[in-house]
C-alpha positions as CSV (number, residue, x, y, z in Angstrom):
1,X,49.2,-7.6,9.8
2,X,48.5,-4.5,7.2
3,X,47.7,-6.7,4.6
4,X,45.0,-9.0,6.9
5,X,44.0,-5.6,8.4
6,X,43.3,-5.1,4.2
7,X,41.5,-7.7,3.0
8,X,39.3,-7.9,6.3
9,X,38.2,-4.5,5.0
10,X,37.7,-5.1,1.5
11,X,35.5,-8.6,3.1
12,X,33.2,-6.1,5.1
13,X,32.4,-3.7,2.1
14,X,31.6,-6.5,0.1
15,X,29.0,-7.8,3.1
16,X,27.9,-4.4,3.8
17,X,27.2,-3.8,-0.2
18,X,25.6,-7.3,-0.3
19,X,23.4,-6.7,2.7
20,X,22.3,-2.9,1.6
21,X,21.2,-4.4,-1.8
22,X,19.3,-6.8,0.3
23,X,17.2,-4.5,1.8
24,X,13.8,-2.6,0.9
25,X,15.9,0.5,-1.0
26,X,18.1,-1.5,-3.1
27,X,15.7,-4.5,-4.3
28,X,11.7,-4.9,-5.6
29,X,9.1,-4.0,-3.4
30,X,6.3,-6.3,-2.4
31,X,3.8,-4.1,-0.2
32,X,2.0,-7.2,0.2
33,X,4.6,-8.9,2.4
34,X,5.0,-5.9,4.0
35,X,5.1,-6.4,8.1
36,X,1.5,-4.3,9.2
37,X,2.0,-0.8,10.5
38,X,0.7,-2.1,14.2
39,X,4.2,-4.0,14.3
40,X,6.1,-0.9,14.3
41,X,3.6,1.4,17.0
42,X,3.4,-1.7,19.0
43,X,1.3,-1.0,21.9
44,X,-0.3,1.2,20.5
45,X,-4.0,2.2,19.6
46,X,-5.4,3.7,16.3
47,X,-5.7,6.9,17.9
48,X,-2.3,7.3,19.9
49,X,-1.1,6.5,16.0
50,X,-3.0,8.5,14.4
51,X,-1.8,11.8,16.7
52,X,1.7,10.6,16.8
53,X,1.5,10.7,13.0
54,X,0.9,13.7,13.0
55,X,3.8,15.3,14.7
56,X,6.4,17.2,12.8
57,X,10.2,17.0,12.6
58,X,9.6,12.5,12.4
59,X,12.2,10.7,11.3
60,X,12.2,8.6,7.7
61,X,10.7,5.3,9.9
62,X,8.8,7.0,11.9
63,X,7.3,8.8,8.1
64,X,7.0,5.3,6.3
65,X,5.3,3.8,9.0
66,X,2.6,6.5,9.5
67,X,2.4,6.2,5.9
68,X,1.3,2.8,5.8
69,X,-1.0,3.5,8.4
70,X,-3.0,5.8,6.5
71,X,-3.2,3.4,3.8
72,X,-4.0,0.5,5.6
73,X,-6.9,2.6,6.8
74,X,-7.6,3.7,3.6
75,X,-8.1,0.1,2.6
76,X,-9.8,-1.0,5.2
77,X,-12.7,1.3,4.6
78,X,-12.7,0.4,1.1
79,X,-12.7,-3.3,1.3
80,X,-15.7,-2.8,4.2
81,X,-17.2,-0.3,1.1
82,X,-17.0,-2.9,-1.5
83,X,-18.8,-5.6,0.9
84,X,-21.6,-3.6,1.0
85,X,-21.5,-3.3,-3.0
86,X,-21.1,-6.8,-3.5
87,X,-24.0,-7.4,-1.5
88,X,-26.1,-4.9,-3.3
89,X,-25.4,-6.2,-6.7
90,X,-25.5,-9.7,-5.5
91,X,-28.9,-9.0,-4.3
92,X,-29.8,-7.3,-8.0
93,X,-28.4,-9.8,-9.6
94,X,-30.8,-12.3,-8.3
95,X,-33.6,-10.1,-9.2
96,X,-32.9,-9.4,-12.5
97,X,-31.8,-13.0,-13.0
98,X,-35.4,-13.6,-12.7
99,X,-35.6,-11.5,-15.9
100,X,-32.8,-13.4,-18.0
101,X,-30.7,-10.6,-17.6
102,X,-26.8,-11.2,-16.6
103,X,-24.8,-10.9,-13.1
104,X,-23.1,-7.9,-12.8
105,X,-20.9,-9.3,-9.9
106,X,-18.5,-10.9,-11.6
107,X,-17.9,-7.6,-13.7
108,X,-17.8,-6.0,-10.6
109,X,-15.1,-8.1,-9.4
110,X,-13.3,-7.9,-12.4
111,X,-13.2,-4.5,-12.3
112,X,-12.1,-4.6,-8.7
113,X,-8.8,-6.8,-9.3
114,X,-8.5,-4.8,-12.3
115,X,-8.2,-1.2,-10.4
116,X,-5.9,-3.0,-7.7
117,X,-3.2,-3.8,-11.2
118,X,-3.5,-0.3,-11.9
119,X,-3.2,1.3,-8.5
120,X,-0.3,-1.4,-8.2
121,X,1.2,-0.7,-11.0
122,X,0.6,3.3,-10.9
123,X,2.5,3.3,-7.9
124,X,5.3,0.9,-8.6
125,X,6.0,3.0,-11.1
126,X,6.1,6.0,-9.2
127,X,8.6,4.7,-6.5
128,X,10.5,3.0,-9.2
129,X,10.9,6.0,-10.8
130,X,13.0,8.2,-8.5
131,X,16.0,5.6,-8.1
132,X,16.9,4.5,-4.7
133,X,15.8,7.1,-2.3
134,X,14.7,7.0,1.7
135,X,11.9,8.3,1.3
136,X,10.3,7.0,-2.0
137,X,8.4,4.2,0.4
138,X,6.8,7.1,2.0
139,X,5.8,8.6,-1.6
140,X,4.9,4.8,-2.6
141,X,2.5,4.3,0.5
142,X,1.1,7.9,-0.1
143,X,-0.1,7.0,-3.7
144,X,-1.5,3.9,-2.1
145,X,-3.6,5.5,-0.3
146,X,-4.7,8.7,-2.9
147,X,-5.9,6.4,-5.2
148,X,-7.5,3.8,-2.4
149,X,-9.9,7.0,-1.5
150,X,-10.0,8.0,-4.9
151,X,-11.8,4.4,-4.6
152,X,-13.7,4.2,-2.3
153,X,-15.6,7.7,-3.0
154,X,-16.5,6.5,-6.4
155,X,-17.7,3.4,-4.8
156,X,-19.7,5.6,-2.1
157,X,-20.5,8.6,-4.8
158,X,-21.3,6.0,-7.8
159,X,-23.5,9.1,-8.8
160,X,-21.8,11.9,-8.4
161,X,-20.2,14.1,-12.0
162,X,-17.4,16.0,-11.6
């Protein structure tokens, strides 16, 4: 009976090992198949989010998924912002194609895939970086969203030096 007791034991480390690697802290990250923050605060509205988020003393679930809702606003404001660009240049580039001159649109949108690798990337790496941790998701969603605004005001301040 000991030695069944034994190697049940040793069977449900080795399942619990395989099914902790499995998961989002032991394995890549895709933030792309990433279930939308509105699935965890089901039932809730933007704003009921948006206060609970900004309680203190939440736990590491409750951080990530607060985390992911600020970027997921974050991009939604940019991705409305770069509409508005795309229409801008689209509309310039017809005018200036009256001239001979060259779309810039498709640079545009080169640029704009581009920046998404590097963001990507910038923050991959900086999850990556500190090993398996709880709450490197919330530091990866974080950098999402710095560098998303960082975005979208250069896209809204094209002007503005620093």
């Amino acid at each position: 009976m000991m030695r069944a007791t034994s190697v049940f034991f040793v069977l449900l480390l080795v399942a619990n090992a395989a099914y902790a690697s499995s998961s989002i802290y032991g394995s890549e990250f895709d933030y792309k198949k990433a279930k939308p923050a509105s699935t965890y605060f089901s039932g809730k509205n933007r704003q009921h989010v948006a206060s609970f988020c900004k309680k203190e003393m939440l736990g590491t679930m409750d951080l990530s998924a607060c985390a992911q809702f600020r970027y997921e606003l974050a991009i939604e404001a940019l991705n409305k912002r770069i509409q508005v660009v795309e229409k801008i240049l689209e509309a310039d580039d017809k005018d200036n194609g009256t001239y001979g001159e060259p779309a810039a649109l498709p640079f545009f949108r080169k640029a704009q895939a581009n920046w998404e690798l590097y963001r990507d990337n910038n923050c991959y790496s900086d999850v990556y970086s500190v090993g398996q941790a709880s709450l490197r998701f919330i530091d990866f969603w974080d950098c999402m969203t710095r560098i998303t605004k960082q975005r979208l005001d250069e896209l809204t301040n094209p002007s503005q030096d620093d």
